[in-house]
C-alpha positions in Angstrom: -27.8 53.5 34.8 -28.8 54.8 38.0 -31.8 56.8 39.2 -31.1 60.1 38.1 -34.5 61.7 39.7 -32.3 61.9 42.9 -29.7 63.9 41.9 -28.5 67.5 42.6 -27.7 69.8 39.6 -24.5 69.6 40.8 -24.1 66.4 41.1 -25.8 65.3 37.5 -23.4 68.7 36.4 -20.3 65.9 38.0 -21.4 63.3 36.3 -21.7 64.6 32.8 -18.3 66.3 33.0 -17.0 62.9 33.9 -19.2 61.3 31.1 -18.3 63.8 28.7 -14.3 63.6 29.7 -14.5 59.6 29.4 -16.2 60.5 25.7 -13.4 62.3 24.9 -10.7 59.9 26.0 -12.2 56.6 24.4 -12.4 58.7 21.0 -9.0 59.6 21.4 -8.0 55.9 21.7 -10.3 55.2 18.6 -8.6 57.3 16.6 -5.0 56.0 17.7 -6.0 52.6 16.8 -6.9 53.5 13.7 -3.6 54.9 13.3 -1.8 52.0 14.4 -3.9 49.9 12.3 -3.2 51.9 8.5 0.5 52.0 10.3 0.3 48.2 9.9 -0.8 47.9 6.8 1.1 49.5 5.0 3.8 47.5 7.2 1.9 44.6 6.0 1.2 45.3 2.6 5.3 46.0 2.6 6.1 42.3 3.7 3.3 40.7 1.2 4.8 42.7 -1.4 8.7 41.4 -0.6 7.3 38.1 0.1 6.0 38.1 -3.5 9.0 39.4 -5.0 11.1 36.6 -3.3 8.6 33.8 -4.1 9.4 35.3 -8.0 13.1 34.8 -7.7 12.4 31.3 -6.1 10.6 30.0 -8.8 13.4 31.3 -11.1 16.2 29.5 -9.7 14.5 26.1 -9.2 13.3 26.2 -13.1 17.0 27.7 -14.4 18.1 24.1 -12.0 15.5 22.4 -13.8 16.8 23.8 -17.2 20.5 22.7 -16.4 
């Protein structure tokens, strides 16, 4: 961080409008990632859940070819 001593009001005024509009954008992005992120899982939790169903029928048919 730089000297801030040497600053005009105006100029520190600049700076935290900038810092304060940066805040506001990086939060923004936070909370979209998060979105993305439950968006997956469930997406994710989807697949696992097919995945286990088709495992299930798997194991059905190569133990009814086992039975025959």
């Amino acid at each position: 961080m730089e000297d801030l001593k040497n600053k005009t009001p105006i100029e520190l005024q600049k700076m935290f409008n900038d810092i304060k509009e940066r805040h506001e954008i990086v939060k923004e992005e936070i909370v979209n990632c998060t979105v993305t992120i439950d968006e997956m899982t469930v997406i994710l939790n989807n697949k696992l859940a097919e995945l286990t169903e088709i495992e299930k029928n798997y194991v059905l048919i190569v133990e009814e070819f086992d039975n025959r």
